[in-house]
C-alpha positions as CSV (number, residue, x, y, z in Angstrom):
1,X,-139.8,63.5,34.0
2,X,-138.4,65.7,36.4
3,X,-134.9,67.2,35.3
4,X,-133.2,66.5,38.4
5,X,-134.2,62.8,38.3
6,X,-132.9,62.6,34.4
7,X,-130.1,64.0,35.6
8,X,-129.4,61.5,38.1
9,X,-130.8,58.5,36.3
10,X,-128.0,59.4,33.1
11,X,-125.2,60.2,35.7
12,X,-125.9,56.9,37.1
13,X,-125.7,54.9,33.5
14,X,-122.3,57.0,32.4
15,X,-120.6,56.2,35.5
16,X,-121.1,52.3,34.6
17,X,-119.6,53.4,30.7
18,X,-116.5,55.0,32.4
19,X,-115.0,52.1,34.3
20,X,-113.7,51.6,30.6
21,X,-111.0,53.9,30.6
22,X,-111.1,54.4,27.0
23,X,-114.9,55.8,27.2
24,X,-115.5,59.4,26.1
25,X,-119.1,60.3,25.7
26,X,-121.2,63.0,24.8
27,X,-124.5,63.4,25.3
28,X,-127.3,65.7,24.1
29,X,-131.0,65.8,25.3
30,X,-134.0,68.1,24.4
31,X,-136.7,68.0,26.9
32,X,-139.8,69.9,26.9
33,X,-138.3,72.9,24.6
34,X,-134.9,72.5,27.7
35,X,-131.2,71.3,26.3
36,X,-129.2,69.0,28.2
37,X,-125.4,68.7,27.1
38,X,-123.3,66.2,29.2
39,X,-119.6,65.6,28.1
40,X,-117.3,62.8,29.8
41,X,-113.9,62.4,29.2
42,X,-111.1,60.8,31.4
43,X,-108.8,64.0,31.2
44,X,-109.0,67.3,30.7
45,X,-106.6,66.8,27.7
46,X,-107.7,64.3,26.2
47,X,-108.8,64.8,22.7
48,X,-112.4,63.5,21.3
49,X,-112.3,62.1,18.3
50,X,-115.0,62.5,15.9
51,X,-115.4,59.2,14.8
52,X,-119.4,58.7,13.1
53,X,-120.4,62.1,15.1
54,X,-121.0,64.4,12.0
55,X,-124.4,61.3,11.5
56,X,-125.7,62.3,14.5
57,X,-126.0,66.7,13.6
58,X,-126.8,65.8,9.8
59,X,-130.1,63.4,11.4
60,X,-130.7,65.9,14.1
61,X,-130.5,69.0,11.3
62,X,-133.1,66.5,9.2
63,X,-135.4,66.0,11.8
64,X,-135.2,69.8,12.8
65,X,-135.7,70.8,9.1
66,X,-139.1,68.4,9.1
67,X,-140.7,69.4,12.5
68,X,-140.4,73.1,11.2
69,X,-142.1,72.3,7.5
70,X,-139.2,72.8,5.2
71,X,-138.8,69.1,4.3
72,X,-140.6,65.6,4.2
73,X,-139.7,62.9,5.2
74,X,-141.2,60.7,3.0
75,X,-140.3,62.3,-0.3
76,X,-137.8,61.0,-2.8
77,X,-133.8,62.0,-1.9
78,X,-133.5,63.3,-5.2
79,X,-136.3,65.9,-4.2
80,X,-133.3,67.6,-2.5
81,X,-130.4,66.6,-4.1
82,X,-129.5,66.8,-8.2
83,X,-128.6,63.3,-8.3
84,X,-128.1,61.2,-11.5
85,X,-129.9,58.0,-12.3
């Protein structure tokens, strides 16, 4: 997909969100080996709040750590982590 046409095509979808004036959104895309970081908010000063954001790096570290070999993930949890039965 051609980056300009992404770009247009999520443009298009976030300007729908924000009509709610309460929408903040972040976005984050990786596209043949490219990174895409869109970030709406209503004002400048508006704070973000993190609300269930630190899921999405903790999946995304995950999923790195298995494309690159140093984890499965199939195995067991307690492969990784000392965890009493």
């Amino acid at each position: 997909m051609d980056a300009l046409i992404a770009n247009n095509k999520i443009k298009e979808v976030i300007d729908k969100l924000l009509k709610n004036k309460h929408t903040e959104l972040s976005i984050g895309i990786v596209y043949d080996n490219q990174e895409y970081i869109f970030e709406y908010q209503k004002q400048s000063d508006d704070y973000y709040d993190i609300g269930s954001i630190s899921k999405i790096f903790t999946s995304l570290i995950i999923l790195k750590a298995a494309h690159n070999g140093v984890l499965n993930l199939n195995d067991e949890i307690n492969k990784y982590l000392d965890l009493d039965d």
